[in-house]
N, C-alpha and C positions, 0 to 999 in steps of 0.2 A: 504493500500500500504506500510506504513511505515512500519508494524506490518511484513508482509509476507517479506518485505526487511530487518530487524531486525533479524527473525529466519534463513533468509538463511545465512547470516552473524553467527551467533552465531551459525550454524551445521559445519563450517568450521573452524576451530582456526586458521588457520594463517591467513586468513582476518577478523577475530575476534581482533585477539592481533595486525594486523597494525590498524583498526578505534581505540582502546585504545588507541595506542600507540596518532594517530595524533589526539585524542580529547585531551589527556594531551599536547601533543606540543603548539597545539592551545590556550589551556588555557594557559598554559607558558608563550607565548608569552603576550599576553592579560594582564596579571598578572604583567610581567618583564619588558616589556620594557617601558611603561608609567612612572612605579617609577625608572629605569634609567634615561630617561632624566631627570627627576624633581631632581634627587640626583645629575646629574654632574653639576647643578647649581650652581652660588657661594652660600654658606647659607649666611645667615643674616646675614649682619658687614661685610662680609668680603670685602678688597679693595685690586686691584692690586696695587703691589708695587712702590713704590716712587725710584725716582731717584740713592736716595742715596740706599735703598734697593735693589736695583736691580743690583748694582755695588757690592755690598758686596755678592749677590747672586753670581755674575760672579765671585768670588774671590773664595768665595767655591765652586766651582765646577772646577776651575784652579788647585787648592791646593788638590783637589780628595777627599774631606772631605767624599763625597759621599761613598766612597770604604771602609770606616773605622765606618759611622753612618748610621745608618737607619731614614727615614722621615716618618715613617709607624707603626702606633700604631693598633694591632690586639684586636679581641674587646673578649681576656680571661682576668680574673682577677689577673694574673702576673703581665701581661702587663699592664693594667689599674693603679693597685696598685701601678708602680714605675715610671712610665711617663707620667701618666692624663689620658683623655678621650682619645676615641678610636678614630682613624680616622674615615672621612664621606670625600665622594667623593667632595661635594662640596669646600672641603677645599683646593684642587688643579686645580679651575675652571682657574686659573692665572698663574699658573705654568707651565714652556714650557723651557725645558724636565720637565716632573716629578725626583725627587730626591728620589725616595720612598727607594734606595741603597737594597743590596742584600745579607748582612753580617752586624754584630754589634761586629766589635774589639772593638769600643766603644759606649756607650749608646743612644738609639736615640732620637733625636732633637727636633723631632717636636714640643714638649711644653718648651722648652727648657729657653722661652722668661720669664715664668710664674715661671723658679725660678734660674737664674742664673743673675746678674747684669753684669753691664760693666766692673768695676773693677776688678771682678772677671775674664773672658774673658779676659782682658787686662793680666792679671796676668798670667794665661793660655797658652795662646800665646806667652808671652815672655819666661818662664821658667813653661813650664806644671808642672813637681814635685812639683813646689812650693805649691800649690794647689791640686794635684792630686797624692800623693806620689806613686809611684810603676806604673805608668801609663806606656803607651806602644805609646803615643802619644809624638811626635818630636816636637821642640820647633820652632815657626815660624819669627826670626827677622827681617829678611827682610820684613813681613809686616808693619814693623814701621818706614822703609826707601821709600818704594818705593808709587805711589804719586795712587788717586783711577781713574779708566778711566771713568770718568764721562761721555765723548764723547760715547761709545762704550751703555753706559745705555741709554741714551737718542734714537741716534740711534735704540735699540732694543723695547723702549715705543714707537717710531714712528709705527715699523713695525707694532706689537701687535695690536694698534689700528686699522687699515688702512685692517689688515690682518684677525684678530680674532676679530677685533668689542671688543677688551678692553673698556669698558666706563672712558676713560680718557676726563677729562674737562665736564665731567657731575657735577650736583650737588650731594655732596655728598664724591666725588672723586678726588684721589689730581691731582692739576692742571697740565697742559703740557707747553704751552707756549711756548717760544724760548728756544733756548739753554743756554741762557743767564740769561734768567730769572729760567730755571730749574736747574744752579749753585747755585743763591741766594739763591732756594728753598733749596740745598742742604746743602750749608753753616750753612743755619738756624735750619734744622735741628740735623748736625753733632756736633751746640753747647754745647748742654748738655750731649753729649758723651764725646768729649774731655774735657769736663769740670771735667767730674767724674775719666777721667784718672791722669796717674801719670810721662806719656812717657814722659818728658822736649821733649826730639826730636817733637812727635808730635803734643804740643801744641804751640812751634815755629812755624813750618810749616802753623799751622794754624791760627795764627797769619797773617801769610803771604798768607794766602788765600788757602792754600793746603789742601785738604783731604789726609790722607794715608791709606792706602788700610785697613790697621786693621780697619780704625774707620767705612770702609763700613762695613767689615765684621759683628761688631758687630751688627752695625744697623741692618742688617741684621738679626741675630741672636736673638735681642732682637724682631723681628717684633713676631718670632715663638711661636705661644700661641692656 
């Protein structure tokens, strides 16, 4: 039966080349979409971001950082050679938008954490030339004045969770808590940022229990690895 329904099929070519065609679709499928879902997975180590990360995230994407860097490392050896590994789907399992940007005025980010420090950043921000002679990038002061919206991060880890199944307050993964106690959380962390700066302004401030917006950012920035 199959035989006599084989040859009649292969005396006709265009229902020859449609069963080709949907036995490769079929495989396709079979083949693609298994290792999709296992790749939009977070890989291993990775943790959705922290309070203070996530405010600094919302800073860069205020500030359009997006429009000027790419988050998207392609897996040729240009690309590999000047910014690290290539990206893997899993590494945006947390990420809500994606930053992947769509242009490179300037170089992209995504390992960004693996070799640029705080002070460096700090320096950056304040007076890019300083650091970056001939750059095409604007100097950002008002990150050193104005205070980081902790409320609005917090707020968005609630959603995440509640919405996307973030594993926040799992083991493993940084805590949630109250709003209160995900301050402290931030304080603690933001220590050894302003520690490494040089801003008098925002080691006052934080003195005074204030984050400013740069010190998310970097946090931020330094998560990127």
């Amino acid at each position: 039966m199959f035989k006599a329904l084989f040859h009649a099929i292969e005396r006709r070519p265009f229902w020859f080349g449609g069963a080709i065609f949907a036995l490769i679709v079929i495989g396709g499928i079979v083949e693609v979409i298994p290792s999709f879902f296992e790749n939009s997975r977070p890989i291993q180590g990775e943790q959705p971001y922290t309070a203070l990360q996530l405010t600094g995230r919302q800073v860069y994407i205020q500030e359009s950082c997006n429009a000027c860097h790419s988050q998207l490392i392609r897996p040729f050896k240009a690309e590999t050679d000047r910014y690290g590994a290539f990206s893997k789907s899993g590494e945006y399992a947390y990420d809500r938008p994606f930053l992947w940007g769509s242009k490179r005025t300037g170089p992209d980010l995504l390992r960004v954490g693996n070799y640029r420090t705080t002070d460096w950043h700090e320096a950056h921000f304040e007076r890019s030339s300083s650091v970056s002679p001939g750059t095409n990038m604007p100097n950002f002061p008002w990150l050193f004045e104005e205070p980081a919206d902790l409320e609005t991060a917090f707020a968005e880890m609630l959603t995440v969770k509640q919405v996307y199944n973030v594993p926040y307050d799992q083991p493993g993964q940084p805590p949630l808590g109250d709003l209160e106690q995900m301050k402290q959380n931030a304080l603690r962390e933001a220590e050894p940022i302003v520690a490494a700066m040089k801003s008098r302004q925002v080691k006052e401030a934080f003195a005074q229990g204030e984050i400013k917006q740069v010190v998310a950012l970097i946090a931020y920035l330094n998560s990127l690895k």
